[in-house]
C-alpha positions in Angstrom: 105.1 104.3 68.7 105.9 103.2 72.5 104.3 99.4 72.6 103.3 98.3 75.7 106.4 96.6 78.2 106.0 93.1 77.8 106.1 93.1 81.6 103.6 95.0 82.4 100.8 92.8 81.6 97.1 94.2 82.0 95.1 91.0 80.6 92.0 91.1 79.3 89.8 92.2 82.1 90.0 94.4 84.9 88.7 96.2 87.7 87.8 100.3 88.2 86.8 101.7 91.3 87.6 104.8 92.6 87.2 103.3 96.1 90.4 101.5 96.3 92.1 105.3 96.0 91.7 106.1 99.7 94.0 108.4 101.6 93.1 107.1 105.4 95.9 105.3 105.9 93.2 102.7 108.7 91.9 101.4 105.7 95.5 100.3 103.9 94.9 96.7 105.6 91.5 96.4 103.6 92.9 97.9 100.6 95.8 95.6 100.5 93.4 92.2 101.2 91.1 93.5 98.5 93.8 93.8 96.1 94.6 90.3 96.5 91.4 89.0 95.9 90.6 90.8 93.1 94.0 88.8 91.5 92.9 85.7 93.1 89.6 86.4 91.0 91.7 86.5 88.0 91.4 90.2 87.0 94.7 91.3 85.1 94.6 95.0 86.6 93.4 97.1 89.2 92.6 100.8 87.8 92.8 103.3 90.6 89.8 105.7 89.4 89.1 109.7 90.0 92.2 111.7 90.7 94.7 109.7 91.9 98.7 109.3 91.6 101.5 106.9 91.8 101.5 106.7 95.8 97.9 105.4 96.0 99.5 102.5 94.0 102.2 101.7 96.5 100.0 99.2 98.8 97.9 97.3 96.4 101.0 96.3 94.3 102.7 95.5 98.0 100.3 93.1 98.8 100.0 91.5 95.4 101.8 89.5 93.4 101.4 89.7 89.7 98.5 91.7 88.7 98.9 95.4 87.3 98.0 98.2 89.2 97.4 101.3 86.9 96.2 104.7 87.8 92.9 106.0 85.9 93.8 108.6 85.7 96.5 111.0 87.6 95.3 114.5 86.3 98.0 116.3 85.2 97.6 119.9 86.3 97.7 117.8 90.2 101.0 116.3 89.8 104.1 117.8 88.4 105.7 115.4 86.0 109.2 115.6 87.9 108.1 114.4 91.0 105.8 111.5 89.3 108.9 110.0 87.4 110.4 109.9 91.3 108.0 108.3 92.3 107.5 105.8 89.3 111.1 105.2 89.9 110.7 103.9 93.3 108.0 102.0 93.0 109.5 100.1 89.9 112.9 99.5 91.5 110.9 97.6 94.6 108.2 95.9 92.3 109.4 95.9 88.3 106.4 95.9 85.6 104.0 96.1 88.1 102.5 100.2 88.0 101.3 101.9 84.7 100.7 105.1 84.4 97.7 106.8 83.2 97.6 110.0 82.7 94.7 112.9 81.9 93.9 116.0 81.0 91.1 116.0 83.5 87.9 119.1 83.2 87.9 122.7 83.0 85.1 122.6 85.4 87.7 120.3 88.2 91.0 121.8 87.3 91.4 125.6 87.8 94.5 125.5 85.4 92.9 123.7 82.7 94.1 125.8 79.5 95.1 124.4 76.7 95.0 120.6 77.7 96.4 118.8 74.7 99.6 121.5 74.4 99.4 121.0 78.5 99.9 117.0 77.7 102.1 117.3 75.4 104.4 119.3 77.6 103.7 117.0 80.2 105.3 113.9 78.2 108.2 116.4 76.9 108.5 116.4 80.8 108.4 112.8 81.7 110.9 111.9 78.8 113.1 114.1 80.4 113.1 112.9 83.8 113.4 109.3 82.6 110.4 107.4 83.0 109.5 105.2 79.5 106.6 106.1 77.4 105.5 102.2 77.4 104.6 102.5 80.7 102.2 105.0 80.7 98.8 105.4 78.6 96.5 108.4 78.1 93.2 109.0 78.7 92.0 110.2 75.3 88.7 110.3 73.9 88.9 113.0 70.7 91.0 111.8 67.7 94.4 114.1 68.5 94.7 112.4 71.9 94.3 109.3 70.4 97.3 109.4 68.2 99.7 111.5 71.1 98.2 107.7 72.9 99.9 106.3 70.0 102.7 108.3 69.3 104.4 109.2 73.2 102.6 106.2 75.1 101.4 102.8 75.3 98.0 103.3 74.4 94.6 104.4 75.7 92.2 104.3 78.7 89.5 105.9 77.4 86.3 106.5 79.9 82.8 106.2 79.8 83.0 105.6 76.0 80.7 102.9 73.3 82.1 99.9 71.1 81.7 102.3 68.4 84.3 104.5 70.0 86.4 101.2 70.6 86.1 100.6 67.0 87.5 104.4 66.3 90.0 104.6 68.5 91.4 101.1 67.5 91.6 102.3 63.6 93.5 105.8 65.2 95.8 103.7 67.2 96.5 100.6 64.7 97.9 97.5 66.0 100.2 97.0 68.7 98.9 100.1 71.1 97.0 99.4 74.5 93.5 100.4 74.4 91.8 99.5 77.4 88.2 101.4 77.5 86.5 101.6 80.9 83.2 100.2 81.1 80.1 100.7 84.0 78.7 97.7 84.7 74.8 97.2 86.5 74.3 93.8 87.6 70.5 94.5 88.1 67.5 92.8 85.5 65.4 95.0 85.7 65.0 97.7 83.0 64.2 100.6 85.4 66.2 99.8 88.1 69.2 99.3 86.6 68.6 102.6 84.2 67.9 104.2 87.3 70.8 102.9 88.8 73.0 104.2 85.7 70.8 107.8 85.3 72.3 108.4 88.9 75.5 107.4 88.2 75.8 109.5 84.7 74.1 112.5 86.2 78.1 114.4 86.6 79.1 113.4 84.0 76.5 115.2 81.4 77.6 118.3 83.2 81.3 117.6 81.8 81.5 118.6 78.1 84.4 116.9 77.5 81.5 113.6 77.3 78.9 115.6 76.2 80.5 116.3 73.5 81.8 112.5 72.4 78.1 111.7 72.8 77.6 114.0 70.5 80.2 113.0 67.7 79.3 109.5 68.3 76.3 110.2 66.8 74.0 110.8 70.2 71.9 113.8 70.0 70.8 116.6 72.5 67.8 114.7 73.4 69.8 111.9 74.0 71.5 114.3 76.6 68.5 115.4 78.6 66.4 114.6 81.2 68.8 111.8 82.9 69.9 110.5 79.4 68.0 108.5 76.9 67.4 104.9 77.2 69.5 104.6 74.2 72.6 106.4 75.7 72.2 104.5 79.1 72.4 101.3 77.3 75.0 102.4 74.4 77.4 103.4 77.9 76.6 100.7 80.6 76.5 96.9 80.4 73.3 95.4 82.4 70.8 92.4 82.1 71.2 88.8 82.8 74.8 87.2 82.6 74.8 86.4 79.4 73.8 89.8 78.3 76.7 91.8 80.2 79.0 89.0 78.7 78.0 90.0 75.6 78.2 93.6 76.3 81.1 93.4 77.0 82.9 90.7 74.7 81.1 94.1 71.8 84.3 96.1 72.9 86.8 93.5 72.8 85.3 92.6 69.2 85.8 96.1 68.3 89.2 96.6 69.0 89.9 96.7 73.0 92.9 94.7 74.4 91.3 95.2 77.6 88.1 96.4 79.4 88.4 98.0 83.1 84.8 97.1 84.5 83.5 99.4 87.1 80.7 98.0 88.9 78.2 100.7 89.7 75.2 99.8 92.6 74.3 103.3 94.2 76.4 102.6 96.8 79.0 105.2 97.5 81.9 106.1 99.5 84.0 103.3 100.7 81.7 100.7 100.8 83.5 98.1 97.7 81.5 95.9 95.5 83.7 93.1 96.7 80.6 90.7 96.2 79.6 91.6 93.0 83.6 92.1 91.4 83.4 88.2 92.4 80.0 87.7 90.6 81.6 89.8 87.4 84.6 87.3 87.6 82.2 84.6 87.3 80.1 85.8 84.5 83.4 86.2 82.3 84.7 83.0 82.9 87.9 84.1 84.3 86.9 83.1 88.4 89.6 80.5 89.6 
């Protein structure tokens, strides 16, 4: 078991958004002043979200100080595990213990080469080791119970997405003490039953296309009604945290009580494209207690 570098710290909250994984290099000075407010905030990590790799990283930790930067995830059938260790290599010789690595399998239905993905992973670590780059720094995005304990076994942990406190509860007892797991959590700040189901129906709507969810839902104990139509109000609410303050507090305190180290919040608002949340990631940071 690779236990987390004691250096790379990822605290007990922290931010997702696939926004902050831009390639236009005009927006690098808004990336790099985001990144510092989010750690002024008090969040221990910044997960890059969607497809991204270890470059994406490079200006956020740049402008920052202390607060992890992580990517969630870097699909492996994208980036060949060679030149990632390069590149994790040169970012932790100019910043030490400041870049995790997490790495997934990805979807059939987004990855041409998808075949075989947990053979595919494991080659991928074999890789990795080779080239040099630790297994504590890097954590897998694993939902089913094999990935789970290769997360245990050839990394720090877990980042598992889009996922319940009863999978937190599951994957803890796979993992055991002493391995990351940091579950990813969608976040509505909106009181209002509908609008903030309709909010999270239009958010999920990809992602019951994927079966790689589907079919968690589904061993989680979801059914195929639970599936259609949008999703059930019970799935909405078993994967998304929205209400009052006290009741996403709550929500998400569940998967810390279940077993999460960490929980990467992803604020979802129906806005898309590069348009950041930096207004409500300021309002999250005051509804957990954590805004300086």
């Amino acid at each position: 078991m690779a236990k987390a570098n004691e250096e790379t710290s990822v605290g007990r909250y922290g931010i997702w958004s696939g926004g902050l994984r831009a390639e236009d290099p005009a927006r690098r000075g808004e990336l790099a002043e985001v990144a510092a407010e989010l750690e002024e905030l008090g969040y221990g990590a910044i997960w890059l979200g969607g497809n991204t790799s270890v470059h994406h990283a490079v200006p956020l930790v740049e402008a920052t100080s202390h607060i992890t930067v992580a990517t969630g995830i870097q699909s492996i059938w994208q980036h060949e595990a060679a030149e990632t260790a390069v590149h994790f290599a040169e970012l932790e010789a100019a910043h030490p213990g400041r870049f995790l690595l997490g790495l997934g399998v990805s979807h059939a239905k987004l990855a041409e080469q998808y075949r075989r993905p947990y053979a595919a992973m494991v080659d991928y670590l074999d890789a990795l080791d080779a080239a040099g780059l630790p297994a504590d720094r890097r954590v897998l995005a694993a939902l089913g119970p094999r990935m789970l304990r290769l997360s245990r076994d050839r990394a720090a942990g877990s980042h598992p997405y889009l996922v319940t406190p009863e999978h937190t509860a599951e994957a803890r007892e796979t993992l055991g003490d002493g391995p990351l797991l940091a579950p990813e959590l969608k976040v509505v700040l909106e009181t209002d039953p509908d609008r903030a189901r309709t909010l999270a129906r239009a958010h999920l709507a990809f992602y019951l296309t994927l079966p790689n969810y589907t079919n968690t839902f589904l061993r989680l104990g979801f059914t195929e009604s639970d599936l259609a139509d949008g999703g059930s109000d019970r799935l909405i609410d078993g994967v998304y945290a929205w209400g009052d303050e006290d009741r996403i507090r709550a929500r998400v305190e569940e998967f810390h009580a279940a077993g999460a180290d960490h929980v990467a919040l992803q604020v979802v608002d129906g806005q898309e494209g590069d348009v950041l949340p930096r207004e409500a990631w300021g309002r999250l940071a005051g509804v957990l207690g954590i805004a300086g």
